[in-house]
C-alpha positions in Angstrom: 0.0 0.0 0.0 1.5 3.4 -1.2 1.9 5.5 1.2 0.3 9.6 0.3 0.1 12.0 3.8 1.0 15.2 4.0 4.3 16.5 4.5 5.3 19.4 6.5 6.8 21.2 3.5 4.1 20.4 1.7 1.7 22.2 3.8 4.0 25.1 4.6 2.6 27.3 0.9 -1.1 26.8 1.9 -0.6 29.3 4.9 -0.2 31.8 2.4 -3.3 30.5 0.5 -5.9 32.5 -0.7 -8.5 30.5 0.5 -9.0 30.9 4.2 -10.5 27.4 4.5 -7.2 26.3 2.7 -4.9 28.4 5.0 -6.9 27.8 7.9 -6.4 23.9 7.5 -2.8 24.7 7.5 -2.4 26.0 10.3 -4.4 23.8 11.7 -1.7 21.4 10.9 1.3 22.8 12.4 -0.7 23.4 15.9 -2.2 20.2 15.8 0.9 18.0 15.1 3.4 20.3 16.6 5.4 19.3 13.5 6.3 23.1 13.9 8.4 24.0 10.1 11.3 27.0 10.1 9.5 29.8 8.7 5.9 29.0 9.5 5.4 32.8 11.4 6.3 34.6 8.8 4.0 33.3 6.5 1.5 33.9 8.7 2.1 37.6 9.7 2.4 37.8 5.7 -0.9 36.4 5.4 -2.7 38.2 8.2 -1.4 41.4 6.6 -2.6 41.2 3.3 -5.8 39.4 4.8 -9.2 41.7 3.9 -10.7 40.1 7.3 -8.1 39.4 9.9 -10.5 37.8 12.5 -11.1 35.1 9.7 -7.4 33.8 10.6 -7.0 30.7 13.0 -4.4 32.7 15.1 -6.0 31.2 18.2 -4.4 27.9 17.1 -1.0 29.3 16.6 -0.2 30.7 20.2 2.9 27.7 20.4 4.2 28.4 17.1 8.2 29.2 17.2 9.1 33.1 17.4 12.0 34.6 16.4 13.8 38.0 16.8 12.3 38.9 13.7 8.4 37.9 14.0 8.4 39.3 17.3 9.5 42.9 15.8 6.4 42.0 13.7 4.5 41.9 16.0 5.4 44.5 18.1 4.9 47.3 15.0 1.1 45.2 13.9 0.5 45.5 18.0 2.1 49.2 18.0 0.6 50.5 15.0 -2.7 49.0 15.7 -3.1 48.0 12.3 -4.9 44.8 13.5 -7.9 45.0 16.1 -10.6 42.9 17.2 -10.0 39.0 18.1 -6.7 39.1 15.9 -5.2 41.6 17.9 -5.8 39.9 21.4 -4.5 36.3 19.6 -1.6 38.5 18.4 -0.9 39.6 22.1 -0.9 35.6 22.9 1.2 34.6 20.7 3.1 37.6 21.7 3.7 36.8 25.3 4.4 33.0 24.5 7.7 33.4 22.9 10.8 32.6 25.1 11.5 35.2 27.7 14.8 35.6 25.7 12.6 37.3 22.7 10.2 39.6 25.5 12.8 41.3 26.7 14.5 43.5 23.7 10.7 44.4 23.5 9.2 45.1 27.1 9.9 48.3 27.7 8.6 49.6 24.2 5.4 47.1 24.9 5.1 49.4 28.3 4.6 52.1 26.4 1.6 51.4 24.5 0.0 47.9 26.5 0.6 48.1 30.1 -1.5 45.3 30.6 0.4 43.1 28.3 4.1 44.2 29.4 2.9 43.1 32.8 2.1 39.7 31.7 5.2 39.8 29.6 6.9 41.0 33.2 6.1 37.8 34.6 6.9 35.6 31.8 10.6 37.0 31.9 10.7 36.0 35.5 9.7 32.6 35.3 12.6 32.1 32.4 14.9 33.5 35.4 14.6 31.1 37.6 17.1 27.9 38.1 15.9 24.8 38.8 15.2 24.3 42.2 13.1 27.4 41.7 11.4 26.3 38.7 10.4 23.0 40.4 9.4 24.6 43.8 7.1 27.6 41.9 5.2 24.7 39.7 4.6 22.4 42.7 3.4 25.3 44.5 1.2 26.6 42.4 -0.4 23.1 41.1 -1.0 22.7 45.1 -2.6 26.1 45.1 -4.8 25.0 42.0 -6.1 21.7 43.4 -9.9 22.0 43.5 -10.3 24.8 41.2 -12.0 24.8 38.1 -10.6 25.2 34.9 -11.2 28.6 34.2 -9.6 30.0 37.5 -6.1 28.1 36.9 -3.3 30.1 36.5 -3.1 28.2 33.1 -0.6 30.3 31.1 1.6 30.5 33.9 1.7 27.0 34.4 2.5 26.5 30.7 5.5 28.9 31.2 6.8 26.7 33.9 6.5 23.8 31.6 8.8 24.9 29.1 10.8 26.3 31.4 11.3 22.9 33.2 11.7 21.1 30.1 14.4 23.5 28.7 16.4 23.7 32.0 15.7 20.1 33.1 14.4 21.4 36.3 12.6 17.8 37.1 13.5 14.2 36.1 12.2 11.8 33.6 11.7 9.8 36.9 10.2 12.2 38.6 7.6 12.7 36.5 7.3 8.9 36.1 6.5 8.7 39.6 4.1 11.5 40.0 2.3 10.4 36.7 2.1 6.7 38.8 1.1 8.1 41.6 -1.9 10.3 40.0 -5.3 9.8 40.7 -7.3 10.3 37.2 -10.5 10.3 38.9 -10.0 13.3 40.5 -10.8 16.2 38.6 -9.7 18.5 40.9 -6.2 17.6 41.4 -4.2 19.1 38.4 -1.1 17.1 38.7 -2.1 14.5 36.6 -2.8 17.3 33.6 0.5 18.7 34.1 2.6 16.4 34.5 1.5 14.3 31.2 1.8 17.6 29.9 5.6 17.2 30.6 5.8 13.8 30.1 4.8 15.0 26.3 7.5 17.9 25.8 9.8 16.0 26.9 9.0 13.3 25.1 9.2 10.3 27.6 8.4 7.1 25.8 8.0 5.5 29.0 5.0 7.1 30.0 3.1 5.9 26.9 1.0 2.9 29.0 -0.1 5.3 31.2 -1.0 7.8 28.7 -3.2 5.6 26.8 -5.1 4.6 29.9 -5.4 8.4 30.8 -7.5 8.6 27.0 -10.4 6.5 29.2 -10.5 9.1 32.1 -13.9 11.3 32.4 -11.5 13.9 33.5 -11.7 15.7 29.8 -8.6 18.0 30.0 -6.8 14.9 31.4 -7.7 12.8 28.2 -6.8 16.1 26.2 -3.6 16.7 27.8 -2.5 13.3 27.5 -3.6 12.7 24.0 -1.4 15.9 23.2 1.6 13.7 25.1 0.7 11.0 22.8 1.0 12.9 19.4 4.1 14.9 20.9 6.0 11.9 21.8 4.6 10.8 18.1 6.6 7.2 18.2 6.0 3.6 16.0 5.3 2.5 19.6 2.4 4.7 20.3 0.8 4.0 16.9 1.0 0.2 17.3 -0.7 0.6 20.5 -3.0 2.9 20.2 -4.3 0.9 17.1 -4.0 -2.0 19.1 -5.8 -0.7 22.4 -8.6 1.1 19.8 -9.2 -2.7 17.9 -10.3 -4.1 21.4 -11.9 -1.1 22.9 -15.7 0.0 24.4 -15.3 3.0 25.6 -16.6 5.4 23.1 -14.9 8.6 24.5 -11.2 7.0 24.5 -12.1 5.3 20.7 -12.6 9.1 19.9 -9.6 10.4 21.4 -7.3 7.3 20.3 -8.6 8.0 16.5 -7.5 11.5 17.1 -4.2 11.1 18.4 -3.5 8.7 15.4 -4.6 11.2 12.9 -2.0 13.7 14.4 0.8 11.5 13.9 2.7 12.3 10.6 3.4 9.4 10.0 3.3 6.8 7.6 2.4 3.7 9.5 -0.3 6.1 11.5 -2.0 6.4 8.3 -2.1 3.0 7.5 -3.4 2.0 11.1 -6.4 4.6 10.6 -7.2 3.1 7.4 -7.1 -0.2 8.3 -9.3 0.6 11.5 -11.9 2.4 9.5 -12.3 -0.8 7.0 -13.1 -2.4 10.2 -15.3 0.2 12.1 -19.1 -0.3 11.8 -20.1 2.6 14.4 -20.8 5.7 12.4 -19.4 7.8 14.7 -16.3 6.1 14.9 -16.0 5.8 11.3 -16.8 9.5 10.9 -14.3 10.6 13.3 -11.3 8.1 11.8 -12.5 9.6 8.5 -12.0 13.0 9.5 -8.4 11.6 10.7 -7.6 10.3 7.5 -8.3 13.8 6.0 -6.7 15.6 8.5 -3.2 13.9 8.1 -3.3 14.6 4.6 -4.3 10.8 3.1 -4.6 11.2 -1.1 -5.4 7.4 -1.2 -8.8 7.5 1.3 -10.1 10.5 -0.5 -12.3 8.7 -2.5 -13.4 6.2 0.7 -14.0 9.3 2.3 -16.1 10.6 -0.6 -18.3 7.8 -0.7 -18.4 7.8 3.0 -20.1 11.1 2.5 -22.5 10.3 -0.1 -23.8 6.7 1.5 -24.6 9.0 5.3 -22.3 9.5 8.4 -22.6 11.4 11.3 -22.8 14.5 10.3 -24.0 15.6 13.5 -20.7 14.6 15.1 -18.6 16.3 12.3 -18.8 17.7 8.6 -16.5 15.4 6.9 -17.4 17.4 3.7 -14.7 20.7 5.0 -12.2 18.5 6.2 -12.4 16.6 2.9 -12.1 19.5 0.9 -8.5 20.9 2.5 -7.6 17.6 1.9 -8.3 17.8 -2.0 -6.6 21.2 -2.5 -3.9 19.9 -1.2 -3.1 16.7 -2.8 -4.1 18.5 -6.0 -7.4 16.3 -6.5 -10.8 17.5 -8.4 -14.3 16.5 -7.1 -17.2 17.8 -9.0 -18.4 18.6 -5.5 -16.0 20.7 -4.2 -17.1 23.8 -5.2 -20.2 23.4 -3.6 -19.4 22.0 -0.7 -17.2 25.0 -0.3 -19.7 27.8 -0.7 -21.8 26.2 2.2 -19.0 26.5 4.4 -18.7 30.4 3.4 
C-alpha cells in the first residue's frame, strides 16, 4: 500500500493560501501535530497582513508556534501600529507573550509604552525564564498545590504553561520524577491538576515510557486529562504509540477513549499512522467512529482515502458529530485532487 500523507513542507505554501478554508487547514496542521516547520510565522504575519478580514485567521491555534527576533518585531509594529484589532489583535498579544523570555525582553519596555496590561504579563513571563531549577520545580509544585480544587477557568493556566517549558528546557525535574508523579496520579479526580500537568511534561519531553499510562489516561472522564494526554501521545509521536493505540482502539468499548485514540492517530505524521487509521476504518461499523477516523484520514493529509471518504459522505455518516465534507475539501486542494463537488461543498462553508 503506497503511502500519500501530508508533509510538512508540503503544507508550509497553503498558509499563504488565498482560501482561508485552505490556509486555515494549515495551520491547523502545524498546531495540531506540533510538527512546527522553520518559517511558519512569517508566513502567517504575511498572510494576516494582506488578509481583507483578519479575525477570519485561526491565530487562536497558533499561540505555540516558534518566534524569532524577527516575527516578534512583527509583531510588536502590527500590535504598535494597531493596524490589527478585534479577536486578531488579542491572539496576536498571545502569541506575543508565549515566545521565550529571551525574545520579551528586547521588547518590554517599548510594549510598556503602549499595552501596560500586556508588558505586565510579559513582566512575569521573563521571571519565570529566570529562575534555576530548584526554583522552577518549587514555583510549579506550588502553584499546582494552590490550584487543586479549582475549576478550569480560574487556573493560573498560562503561567503553568510557562513553567513547563521552562522545566523542560532547563531540566528542572527528572524523567523519573515525572514517572513517579504520573504513577502516583489519581485520574478520577478532577480537581487535582497534577495528573494534567505532568503528562503535559511527560509529552515535551518526550518520555516514551510514560506511553501505557497515557493511553489509559485517554479512558478518564476527566476531559482536560484525556486532552492533555492525548497531546503527550502525538508529541511523543513514536511507532510505539501507533501500534498501541491501534492496538488498544481494535479491542476497545469505551466510546470517549475510541474518539480520542482516533484523534491522536490522525495527528501523527506518520506513515504507519495512516495505515493504522485506514485499516481501523475498513473495520469500524459505528458511524461515529467511522466519521471521526474519517476526518483523521483527512486531517493527516491521506490522497489514497479520498475517495473512501467521498463515498463515505455520499452513502450518510454522522454529520452531527462532524462535517466530513470541510475536512475533505483541505484535503483535496492539497493533494491536487478534483471533485465535482468541491465547489459546492465549499460555498456552504462560506
Amino acid at each position: 500500500m503506497s503511502i500519500t500523507m501530508h508533509t510538512s513542507e508540503q503544507v508550509i505554501p497553503y498558509l499563504q493560501h488565498d482560501d482561508s478554508i485552505v490556509s486555515n487547514g494549515a495551520i491547523q496542521y502545524f498546531a495540531e501535530t506540533f510538527n512546527y516547520a522553520d518559517g511558519i510565522m512569517k508566513l502567517l504575519l504575511s498572510k494576516l497582513r494582506s488578509s481583507a478580514n483578519p479575525d477570519q485567521t485561526y491565530l487562536h491555534m497558533a499561540y505555540q508556534f516558534p518566534q524569532t527576533s524577527s516575527t516578534v518585531a512583527e509583531i510588536m509594529d502590527m500590535l504598535r501600529s494597531g493596524s490589527v484589532k478585534g479577536n486578531a489583535r488579542v491572539h496576536l498579544a498571545q502569541i506575543l507573550l508565549n515566545s521565550a523570555p529571551t525574545l520579551l525582553e528586547p521588547v518590554l519596555e517599548s510594549l510598556q509604552t503602549f499595552s501596560p496590561e500586556t508588558a505586565a504579563k510579559a513582566e512575569e513571563h521573563i521571571r519565570i525564564g529566570q529562575l534555576n531549577q530548584g526554583e522552577l520545580k518549587a514555583a510549579f509544585e506550588q502553584m499546582l498545590a494552590a490550584s487543586r480544587g479549582l475549576d478550569y477557568g480560574d487556573l493560573e493556566f498560562d503561567y503553568l504553561d510557562y513553567l513547563v517549558n521552562e522545566i523542560v528546557k532547563k531540566q528542572a525535574i527528572s524523567s523519573k520524577q515525572v514517572m513517579k508523579k504520573l504513577d502516583g496520579a489519581d485520574p478520577a479526580d478532577p480537581g487535582n491538576y497534577e495528573a494534567v500537568y505532568y503528562a503535559q511534561l511527560a509529552g515535551k519531553m518526550k518520555l516514551s515510557a510514560a506511553v501505557p499510562i497515557l493511553i489509559e489516561y485517554l479512558a478518564a472522564d476527566n476531559d482536560l486529562l484525556a486532552e492533555q494526554a492525548c497531546d503527550a501521545l502525538v508529541r511523543i509521536g513514536t511507532e510505539d504509540v501507533i501500534t498501541r493505540l491501534a492496538a488498544r482502539y481494535e479491542t476497545e468499548q469505551d466510546d470517549y477513549f475510541k474518539l480520542y485514540a482516533a484523534d491522536c492517530l490522525g495527528r501523527i505524521p506518520l506513515p504507519s499512522a495512516e495505515m493504522s487509521v485506514i485499516r481501523l476504518l475498513q473495520k469500524e461499523k459505528n458511524l461515529t467512529h467511522a466519521t471521526k477516523l474519517a476526518g483523521s484520514l483527512c486531517f493527516m493529509g491521506s490522497k489514497q482515502s479520498i475517495p473512501v471518504v467521498a463515498k463515505l459522505i455520499e452513502a450518510g455518516y454522522d454529520n452531527d458529530f462532524l462535517d466530513l465534507r470541510e475536512p475533505l475539501y483541505i484535503n483535496c486542494v492539497l493533494n491536487g485532487v478534483s471533485l465535482p463537488q468541491l465547489e459546492g461543498w465549499r460555498r456552504t462553508f462560506l
